[in-house]
N, C-alpha and C positions, 0 to 999 in steps of 0.2 A: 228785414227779418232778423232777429236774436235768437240763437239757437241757447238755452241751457241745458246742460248734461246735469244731472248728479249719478256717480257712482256707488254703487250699491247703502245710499241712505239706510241711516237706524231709527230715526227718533221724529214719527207722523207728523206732529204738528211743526217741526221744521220745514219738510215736505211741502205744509200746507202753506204755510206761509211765502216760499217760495213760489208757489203756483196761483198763490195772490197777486205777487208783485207779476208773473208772469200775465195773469190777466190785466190786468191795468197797465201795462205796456206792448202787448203784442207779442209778446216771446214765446217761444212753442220750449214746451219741458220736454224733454227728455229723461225718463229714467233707466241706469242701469241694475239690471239685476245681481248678486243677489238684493233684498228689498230686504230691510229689516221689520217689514210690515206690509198689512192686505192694502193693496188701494181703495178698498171698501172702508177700512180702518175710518172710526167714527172720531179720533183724534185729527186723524189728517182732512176727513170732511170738514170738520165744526172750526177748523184755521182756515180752511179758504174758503170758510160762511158758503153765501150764497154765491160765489164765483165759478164755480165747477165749469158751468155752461160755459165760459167764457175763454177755455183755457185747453189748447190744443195740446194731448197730453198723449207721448207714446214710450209705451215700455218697452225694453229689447232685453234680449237675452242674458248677452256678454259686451264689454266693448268691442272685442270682434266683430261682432255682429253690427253695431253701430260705427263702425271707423270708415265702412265701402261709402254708408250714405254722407257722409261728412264732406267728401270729392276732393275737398284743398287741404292737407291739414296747417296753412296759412291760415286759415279763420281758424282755428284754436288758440284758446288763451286759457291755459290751465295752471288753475288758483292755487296756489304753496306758500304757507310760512318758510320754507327752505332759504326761499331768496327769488329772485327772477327782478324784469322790468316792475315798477312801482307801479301798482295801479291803472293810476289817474295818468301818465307820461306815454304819450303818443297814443295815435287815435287805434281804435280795435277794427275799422272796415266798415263795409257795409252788410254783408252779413256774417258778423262772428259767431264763435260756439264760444260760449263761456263756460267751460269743465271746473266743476269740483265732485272732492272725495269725498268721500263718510265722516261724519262728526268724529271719530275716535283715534281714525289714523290717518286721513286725509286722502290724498293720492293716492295706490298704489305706483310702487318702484317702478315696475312695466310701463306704466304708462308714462311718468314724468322721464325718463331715461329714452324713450324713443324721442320726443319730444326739447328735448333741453332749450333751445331757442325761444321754446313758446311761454317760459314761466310768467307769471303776473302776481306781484306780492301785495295784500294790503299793510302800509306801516303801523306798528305799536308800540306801544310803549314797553320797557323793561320788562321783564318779569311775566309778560302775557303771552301765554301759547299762540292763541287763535283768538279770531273770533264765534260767535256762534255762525251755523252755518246761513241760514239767514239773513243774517246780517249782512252775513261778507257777499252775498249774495244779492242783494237789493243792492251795494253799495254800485257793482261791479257792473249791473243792469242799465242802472239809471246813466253812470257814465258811460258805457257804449249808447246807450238810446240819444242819452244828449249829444253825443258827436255825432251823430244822427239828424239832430234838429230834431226832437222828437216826435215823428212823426206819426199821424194819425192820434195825438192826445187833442184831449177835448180844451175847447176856449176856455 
């Protein structure tokens, strides 16, 4: 099991896109509040089409509120252009939480500052903040799932 967190997301069809790739691989979303949108939001429906069904989706309040259910925080790998381990370089476990921040500021300081051991960078090139959230987000998936074997995907 993959756990994905995102913290207090702005922009739906990110969201939705992530809750795509979360259904076609098994990964339970996690949203932290605040949202920068309704989960009704017909931006965020019309990106993960017709997947909704497929996709174990739970809101929480605060990360507070989400940090007791977590039990190890060893399965955290939370995503920073800051700096941290690269990506793809040693495996994430068998069930990690893969944490990202909000499209605009990324992490909150709280969180990556309890955490320092756990960073995960994707590289870029010069001159490039980020990537979209998305992206970095599929990227980050599919390699935990493949050191996984990926299991339960279809022949």
């Amino acid at each position: 099991m993959i756990d994905v967190v995102l913290v207090a997301p702005e922009i739906p069809p990110n969201t939705g896109n992530i809750a795509r790739t979360c259904a076609a691989t098994g990964a339970h979303l996690h949203l932290v509040e605040p949202l920068g949108f309704s989960v009704s939001d017909r931006y965020l429906k019309r990106a993960g089409l017709d997947y909704w069904h497929l996709v174990q989706v739970t809101v929480h309040p605060s990360w507070e509120a989400l940090v007791p259910e977590l039990r190890q925080p060893g399965r955290l790998h939370l995503f920073t252009s800051r700096g941290g381990v690269r990506f793809d370089a040693g495996g994430y476990g068998d069930e990690p939480v893969l944490v990202f921040g909000q499209e605009s500021t990324g992490l909150p300081d709280s969180i990556l500052s309890a955490y320092p051991d756990r960073w995960r960078q994707i590289p870029m090139g010069p001159g490039v903040r980020s990537l979209n959230l998305s992206n970095a987000a599929c990227l980050a998936i599919y390699q935990a799932w493949g050191g996984q074997g990926y299991p339960g995907a279809a022949p």
